[in-house]
Every structure is written in structure tokens, then in C-alpha cells.
C-alpha angles and dihedrals in degrees: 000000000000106000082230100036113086102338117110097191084056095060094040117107114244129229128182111219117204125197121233125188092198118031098193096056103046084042081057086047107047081039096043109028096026102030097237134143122201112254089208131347127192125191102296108014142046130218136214148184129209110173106318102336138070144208133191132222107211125187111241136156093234127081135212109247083236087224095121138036106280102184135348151187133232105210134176091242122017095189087059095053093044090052088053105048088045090061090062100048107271108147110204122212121256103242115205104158129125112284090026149021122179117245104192084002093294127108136188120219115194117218100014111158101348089181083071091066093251128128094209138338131234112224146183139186149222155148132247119229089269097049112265122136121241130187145197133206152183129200117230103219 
């Protein structure tokens, strides 16, 4: 079956949701370290729009165990973006596993999402102020 034929879910917009155990303090760090302002907010949760997507930011009092790549971003010049954010005091994981390791936090990573028409992606890493890990990534055409 066709992804956009007869399947609802398919056709459904997707938004990644990140826990926060304390919603002040992650509001300070997406406003202060990333640049972004919430879209909407409600009590208990913020909401906020990159392109044409969206993620939200909820208070809980549970956390991610930050082991794995939570959300990302696919962005046009990742050097650009890591420079930035550094600038602002984003600090970006050191990466040494095997496939990859980071080398001025970035890593490339040969092969990733061929389907995309890429022959590999560069990549970095870091944590919000509550813990969860964000990436960022460019694909290598």
C-alpha cells in the first residue's frame, strides 16, 4: 500500500514533544542559547515552530534518559549553525563511537538516508537545558 493512499497516520502532521522538569528554565534556554520564541504556550507546555513543523517543550516530572537523539534539525550549513549557537553558549557532545567520531563537534557519517539522495549527513549534538539530546544535521549530496 501507497504511504498516502489510504492511510490516515501517513497524511497526519508530526511533532516531537520534550519533557522539561522545570519549564522556566528550558523557555530561558531555547530563548536565550537557540534563539527561539514560543508560537503559543498553555499552562504547562510551550509551543514552537521551525519551517513548517513544530515541537513542544511540556513540564513533567520525568525526564528522557538523553541516550539517544530526541529531536533534530535538517539545516543548508551545519558549520554555520554550530558557530552560532556556540556563540551563544551551546556547548555540542564529543562524539567517538564506531562509524563516527566529532572532530570540532561535528561528525560525518557516510551513507546516512540514502533515500534522500545523499550520500552521507554532518552532524553535531547537544542538550537542552533539561537534558534532552538535539541534533543537527546536513546532508552530503
Amino acid at each position: 500500500m501507497n504511504a498516502d493512499s489510504g492511510n490516515l497516520l501517513a497524511r497526519g502532521r508530526v511533532a516531537t514533544r520534550l519533557p522539561a522538569r522545570d519549564l522556566e528554565r528550558a523557555r530561558r534556554f531555547y530563548a536565550e542559547q537557540l534563539g527561539l520564541e514560543p508560537v503559543d504556550e498553555r499552562p504547562g507546555g510551550l509551543l514552537y515552530r521551525c519551517g513548517d513543523t513544530e515541537f513542544a517543550v511540556f513540564a513533567s516530572t520525568g525526564a528522557s534518559s538523553g541516550t539517544f537523539t530526541q529531536m533534530g534539525w535538517q539545516v543548508d550549513d551545519v558549520e554555520a549553525v554550530v558557530a552560532e549557537l556556540r556563540q551563544r553558549g551551546v556547548v555540542f557532545e564529543d562524539v567517538d563511537v564506531p562509524g563516527f567520531r566529532t572532530r570540532n563537534g561535528i561528525a560525518e557519517i557516510d551513507g546516512n538516508y540514502p533515500s534522500k539522495g545523499a550520500r552521507g549527513e554532518r552532524a553535531a549534538w547537544f542538550r537542552d537545558s533539561e537534558g534532552n539530546l538535539l541534533g543537527i544535521g546536513e546532508p552530503v549530496v
